[in-house]
N, C-alpha and C positions, 0 to 999 in steps of 0.2 A: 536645489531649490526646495523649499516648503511646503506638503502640500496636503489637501484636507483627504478624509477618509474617502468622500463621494468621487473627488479628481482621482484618486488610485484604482478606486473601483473600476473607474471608465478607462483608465488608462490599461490597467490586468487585464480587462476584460478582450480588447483592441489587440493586445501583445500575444494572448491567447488563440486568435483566428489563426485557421491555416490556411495556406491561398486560396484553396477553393472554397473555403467559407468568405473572405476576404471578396472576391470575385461574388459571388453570391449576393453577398452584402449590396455591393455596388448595382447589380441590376434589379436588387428590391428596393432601394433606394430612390433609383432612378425613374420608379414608373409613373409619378406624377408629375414629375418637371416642375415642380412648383421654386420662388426664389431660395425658400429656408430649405427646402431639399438642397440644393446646390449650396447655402452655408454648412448645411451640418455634413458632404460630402468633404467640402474641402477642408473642416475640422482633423477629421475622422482622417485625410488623407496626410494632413501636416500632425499629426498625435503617431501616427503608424510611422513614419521617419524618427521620432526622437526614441533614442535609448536610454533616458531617465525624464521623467514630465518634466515639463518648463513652458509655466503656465506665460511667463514676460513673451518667451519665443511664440506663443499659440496666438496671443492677441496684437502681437507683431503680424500676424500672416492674414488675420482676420481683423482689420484697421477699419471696416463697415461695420462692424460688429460692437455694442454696448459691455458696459458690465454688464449690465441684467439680463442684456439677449444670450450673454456667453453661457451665463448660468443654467438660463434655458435652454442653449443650444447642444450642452454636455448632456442636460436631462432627455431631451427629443434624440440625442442621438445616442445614448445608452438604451432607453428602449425600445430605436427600433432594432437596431444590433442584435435584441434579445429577438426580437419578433421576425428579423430573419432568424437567426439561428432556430427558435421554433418551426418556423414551416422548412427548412432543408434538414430538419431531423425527423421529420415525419415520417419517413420512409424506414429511417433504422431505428427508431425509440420506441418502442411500443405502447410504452407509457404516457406519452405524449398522443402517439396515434386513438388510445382509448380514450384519453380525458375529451378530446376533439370530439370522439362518437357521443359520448354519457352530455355533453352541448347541444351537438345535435339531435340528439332522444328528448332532451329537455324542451328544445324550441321547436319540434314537432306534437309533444303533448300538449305544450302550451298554446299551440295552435287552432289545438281539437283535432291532431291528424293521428289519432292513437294507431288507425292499421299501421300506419309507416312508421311511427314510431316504435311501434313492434318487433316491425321486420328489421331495423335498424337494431333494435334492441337484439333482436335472437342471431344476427352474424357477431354483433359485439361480446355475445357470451359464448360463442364457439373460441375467437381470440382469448379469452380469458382462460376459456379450458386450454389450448394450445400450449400457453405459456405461463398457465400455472398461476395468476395472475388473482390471487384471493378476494383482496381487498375491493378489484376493480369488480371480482363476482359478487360483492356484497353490496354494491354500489346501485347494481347491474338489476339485483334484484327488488332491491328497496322500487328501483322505479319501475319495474314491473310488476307490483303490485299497483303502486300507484295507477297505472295507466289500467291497470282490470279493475280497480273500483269505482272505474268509469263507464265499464260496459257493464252495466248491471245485470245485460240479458245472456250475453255469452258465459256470465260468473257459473263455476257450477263449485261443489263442496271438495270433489276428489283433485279438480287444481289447486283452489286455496290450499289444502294440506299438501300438495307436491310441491307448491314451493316454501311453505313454512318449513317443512324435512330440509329442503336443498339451502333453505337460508341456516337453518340448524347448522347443518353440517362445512357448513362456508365456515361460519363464527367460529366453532369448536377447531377449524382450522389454523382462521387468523388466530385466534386466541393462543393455540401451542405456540405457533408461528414468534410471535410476540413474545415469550415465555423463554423462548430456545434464543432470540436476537438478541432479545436484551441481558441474557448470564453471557453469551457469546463476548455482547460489546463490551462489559464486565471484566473479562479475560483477556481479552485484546490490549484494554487500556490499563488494566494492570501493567500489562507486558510492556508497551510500551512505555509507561511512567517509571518503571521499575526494574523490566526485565525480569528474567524468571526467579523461583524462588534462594535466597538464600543461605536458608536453614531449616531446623524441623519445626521451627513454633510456625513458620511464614507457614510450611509446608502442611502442617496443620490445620491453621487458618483460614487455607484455601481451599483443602477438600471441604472443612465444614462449613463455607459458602455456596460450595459448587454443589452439591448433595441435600444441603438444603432449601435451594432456589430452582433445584432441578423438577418439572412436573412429572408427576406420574406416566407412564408412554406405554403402547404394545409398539413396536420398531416396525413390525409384517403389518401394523394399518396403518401407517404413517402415511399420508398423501407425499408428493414431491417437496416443497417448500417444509413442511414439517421435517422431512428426514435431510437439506440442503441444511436448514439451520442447525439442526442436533447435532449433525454431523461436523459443522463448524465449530458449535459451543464444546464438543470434546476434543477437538482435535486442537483448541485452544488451552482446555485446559491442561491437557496430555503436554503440550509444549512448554508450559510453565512449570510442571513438575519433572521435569526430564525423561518423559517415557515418551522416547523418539519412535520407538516401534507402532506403541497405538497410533501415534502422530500420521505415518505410513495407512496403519489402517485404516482411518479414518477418512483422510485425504484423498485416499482412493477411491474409496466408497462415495464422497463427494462429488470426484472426476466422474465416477459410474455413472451415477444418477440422473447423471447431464448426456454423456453418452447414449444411454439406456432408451432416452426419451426426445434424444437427438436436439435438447437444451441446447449444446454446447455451439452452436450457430445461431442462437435465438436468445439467448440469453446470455453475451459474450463475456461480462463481464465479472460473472460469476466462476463460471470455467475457468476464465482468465486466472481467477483468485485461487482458485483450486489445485492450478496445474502450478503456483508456484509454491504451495503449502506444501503439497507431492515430491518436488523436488525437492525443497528446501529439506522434508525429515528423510527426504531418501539419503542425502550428502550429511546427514544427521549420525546414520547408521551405517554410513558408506558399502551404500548396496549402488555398488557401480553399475550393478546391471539393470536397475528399476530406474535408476535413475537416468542415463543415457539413453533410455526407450522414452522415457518421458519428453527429457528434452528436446530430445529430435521432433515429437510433436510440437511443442510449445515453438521452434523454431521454423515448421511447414508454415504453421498459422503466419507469419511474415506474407508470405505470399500467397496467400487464401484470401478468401472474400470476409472472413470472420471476422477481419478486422475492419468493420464498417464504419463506427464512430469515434471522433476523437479521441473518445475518456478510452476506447477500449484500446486505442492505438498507442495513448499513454503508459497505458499498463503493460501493454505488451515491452513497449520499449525498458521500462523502469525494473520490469522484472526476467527479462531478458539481461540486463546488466548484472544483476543480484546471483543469475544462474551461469552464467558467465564467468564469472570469481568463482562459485562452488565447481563451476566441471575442472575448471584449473583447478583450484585444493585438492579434487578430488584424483583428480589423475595425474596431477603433480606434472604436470605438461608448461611449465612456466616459460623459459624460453621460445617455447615456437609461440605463443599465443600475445606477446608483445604488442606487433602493432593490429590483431582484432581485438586487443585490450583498449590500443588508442583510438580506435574507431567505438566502440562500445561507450566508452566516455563520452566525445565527441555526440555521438547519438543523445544521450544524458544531456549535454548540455547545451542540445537544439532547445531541449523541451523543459530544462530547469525548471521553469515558475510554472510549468502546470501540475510538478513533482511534489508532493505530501515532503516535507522537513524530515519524518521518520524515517522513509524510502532513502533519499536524499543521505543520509547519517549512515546507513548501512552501506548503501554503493560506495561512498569515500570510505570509510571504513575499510570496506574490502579491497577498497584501491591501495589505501596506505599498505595492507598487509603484504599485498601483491606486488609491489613497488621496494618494498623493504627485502622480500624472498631475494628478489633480484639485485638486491644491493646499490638502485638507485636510490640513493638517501636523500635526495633534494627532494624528488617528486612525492615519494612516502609523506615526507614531512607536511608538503604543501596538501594533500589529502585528511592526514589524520589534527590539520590546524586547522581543516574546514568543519571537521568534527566537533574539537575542542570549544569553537567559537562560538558552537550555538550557544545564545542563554538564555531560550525555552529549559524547564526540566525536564527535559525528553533524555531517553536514554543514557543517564548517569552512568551505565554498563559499559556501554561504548566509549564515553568520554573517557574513564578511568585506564581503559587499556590502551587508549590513543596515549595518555601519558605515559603508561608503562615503556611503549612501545615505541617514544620519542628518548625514554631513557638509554635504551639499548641500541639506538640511533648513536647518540651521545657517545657511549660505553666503544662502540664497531667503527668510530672515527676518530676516537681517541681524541672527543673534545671533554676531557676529566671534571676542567674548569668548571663547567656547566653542571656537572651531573647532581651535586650537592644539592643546588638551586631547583633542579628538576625533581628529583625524589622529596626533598621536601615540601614540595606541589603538588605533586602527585598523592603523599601518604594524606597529606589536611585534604585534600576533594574528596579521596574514596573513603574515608573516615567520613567526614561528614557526611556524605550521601549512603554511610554503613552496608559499603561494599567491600570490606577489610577482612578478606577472609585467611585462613590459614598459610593457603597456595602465596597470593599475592605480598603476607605480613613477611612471609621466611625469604620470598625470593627479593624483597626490598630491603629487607635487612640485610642480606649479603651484599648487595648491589650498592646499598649506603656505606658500608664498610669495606670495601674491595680496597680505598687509599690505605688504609692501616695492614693490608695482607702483604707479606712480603713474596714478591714475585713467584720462588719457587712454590709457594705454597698456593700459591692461586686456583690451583689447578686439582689438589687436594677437597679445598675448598666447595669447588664447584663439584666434585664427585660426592661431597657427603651431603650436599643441597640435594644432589639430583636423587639419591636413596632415598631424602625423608619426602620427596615430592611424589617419587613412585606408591610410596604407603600412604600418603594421602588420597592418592588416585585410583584407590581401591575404594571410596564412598563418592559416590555420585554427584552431595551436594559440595564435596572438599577438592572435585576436579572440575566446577563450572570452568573456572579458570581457562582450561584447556579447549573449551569451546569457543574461545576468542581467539586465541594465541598459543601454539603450541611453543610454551616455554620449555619446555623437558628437550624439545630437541634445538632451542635455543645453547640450553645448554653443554648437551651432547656437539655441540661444533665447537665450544670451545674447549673441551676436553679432549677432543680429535685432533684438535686444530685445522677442522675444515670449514669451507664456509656453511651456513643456515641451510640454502636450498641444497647445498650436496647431503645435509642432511636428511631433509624433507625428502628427498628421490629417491634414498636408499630404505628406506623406512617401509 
């Protein structure tokens, strides 16, 4: 069925409750009994049974119901959905919990009840210290001036200048704050539009952005949020130019900070982000042993209280999946880990639509790889066509080795027919998307000529491939390559004549 931007809204939004939001729902729904209460429940109850909208079936269930009441009755019941989900996140958003208090400071000044507004005022900036919470301290303070240059007779000169200092130093906060988010976001969404860099002009290009968008900083006065951003903004950039080490450094120093100050329960989603930056450049540099400490944390948190809210139950799930594939890569454990691979998916695909496209691209990704190790070639295929098929320009990097990776599918079934068809697919995408690097041009040019090799020589062949790939694999940006797909021991199995993973295990 057809359906408008506002009906998908309501409809994502309905598909995204968990029971207990779900439940939740129904008894804030319920406390006025009114008729249109009871329409826009049984809405809301027939929308939560279909698994694609179908607006004919909606107004089928609902036959009391107008077009224009329907109209109405989507809108009344999209925002109160929101308006419970606001008060049952009170408890664990803090964000939410402050904006509620800086309301009630407002409608007590506006009252003329400045004491209480005060005293409301001064636990709501103990919260802000707590959690680091800048923007809300700037907010926090605007109105407490206001509310002092109402008491004209408590004013004295040594307050005014204590909080024009404490507002200084808020701003001078948010302001790095701001400075450090926004090169970070810069870096991020390179990465993801593009993936890391290519060559030395990209590589170029990139420091003289980063270096000169960077503000001036002392690291030892950096408040929390100051050194959480900076700390992201290098460990993004460190990731785009392949320095996995800093990446480590960095990401750790991240974890700390939140540790340090006992963040990491109060601010979940942050931590969340951090512990899998951590793992991700520890399986980077394969420090089995940072790494495996890590994850063991990142997998307590399952069954800890840290995971209070949705988004951060999201995260954990989605990046849980991502680290899942790396401890396999990393400890080449392929076999036993089979079916906690098919429960890790399965996990995935409770919560698909509340999953980022990018997240999403990496876990298939890493499924095909993982699926391929083991020489199931159907389920590989079906992962990395989940890949192929985005047509966002997201991750062109990914898309290019999903094809490489269906050629050697191709190649290991001895379906030939196909391969011609495939390579010349694969070379017009990573051309145009000018991911045509060295690694990939040489190993596609054997791969496209292999019909022309005569059998005994095939094997030849693949030995003088695998030499000039070893010397390419001595510069950093001429073996990105190998950070997708280790082709060198692709090829080493057929020069052995063993399978892939008997490769990978010996290795």
């Amino acid at each position: 069925m057809s359906k408008t931007p506002n009906e998908q809204l309501l409809f994502e939004l309905i598909k995204s409750l968990t029971k207990s939001e779900k439940r939740s729902f129904k008894i804030f729904a319920k406390r006025s009994g009114t008729t249109n209460e009871a329409k826009f429940l049984r809405l809301f109850d027939a929308m939560d049974k279909l698994e694609e909208y179908d607006e004919v079936y909606l107004k089928k269930r609902l036959t009391d119901v107008s077009d224009t009441q329907f109209a109405n009755l989507k809108s009344h019941l999209y925002s109160q959905i929101l308006a419970s989900l606001r008060l049952s996140n009170l408890k664990h958003d803090i964000d939410i919990e402050l904006r509620e208090q800086l309301d009630y400071i407002r409608v007590l000044y506006k009252k003329g009840l400045y004491q209480q507004s005060l005293r409301l005022l001064k636990k709501a900036k103990n919260t802000t210290g707590d959690y680091r919470k800048d923007l809300f301290q700037l907010a926090l303070l605007d109105y407490e001036k206001q509310i002092r240059s109402q008491q004209v007779f408590e004013l004295n000169e040594d307050y005014v200048d204590d909080l024009d200092a404490q507002t200084e130093s808020a701003f001078h906060r948010f302001n790095n704050v701001q400075k450090f988010f926004t090169l970070a976001i810069k870096m991020k969404a390179r990465f993801i539009e593009q993936g890391t860099v290519k060559n030395e002009r990209d590589l170029n290009n990139l420091r003289a952005l980063f270096y000169t968008s960077l503000p001036d900083y002392n690291e030892d006065e950096l408040a929390f949020n100051e050194k959480f951003y900076l700390y992201r903004t290098f460990y993004w950039f460190s990731y785009l130019t392949y320095d996995f080490e800093s990446c480590v450094k960095y990401a750790e120093k991240w974890i700390l900070i939140f540790q340090d100050t006992q963040l990491d329960k109060k601010r979940q989603s942050g931590y969340l982000k951090g512990l899998n930056r951590l793992l991700q450049s520890a399986f980077r540099v394969n420090d089995v042993e940072k790494f495996s400490e890590y994850f063991s944390i990142l997998l307590q948190l399952e069954t800890s209280e840290a995971l209070s809210t949705s988004n951060a139950r999201t995260l954990f799930t989605k990046y849980k999946a991502i680290q899942h594939f790396n401890n396999v890569f990393l400890k080449k454990d392929f076999r036993d880990q089979t079916s906690s691979t098919t429960k890790v998916l399965a996990d995935v695909a409770t919560i698909r639509s509340s999953i980022d496209m990018h997240s999403l691209m990496v876990i298939y990704y890493k499924a095909g790889v993982f699926y391929f190790a083991i020489s199931d070639y159907e389920t590989a295929k079906s992962y990395l066509n989940k890949v192929v098929a985005y047509s966002d320009n997201l991750r062109t990097d990914l898309k290019g080795f999903s094809r490489i990776i269906d050629i050697l599918i191709a190649y290991d079934t001895g379906d030939i027919d196909l391969m011609e068809s495939k390579i010349k697919s694969a070379l017009n995408y990573i051309k145009k998307e000018d991911n045509l690097g060295e690694f990939q041009k040489s190993f596609l040019s054997l791969i496209s000529g292999i019909g022309q090799i005569y059998p005994q020589d095939l094997k030849k062949s693949f030995i003088e491939l695998r030499h000039h790939l070893e010397r390419l694999k001595k510069n950093p940006l001429d073996a990105k390559p190998l950070l997708y797909f280790d082709l060198i021991s692709w090829l080493d199995a057929k020069i052995e004549g063993k399978t892939f993973l008997e490769i990978v295990q010996k290795a």
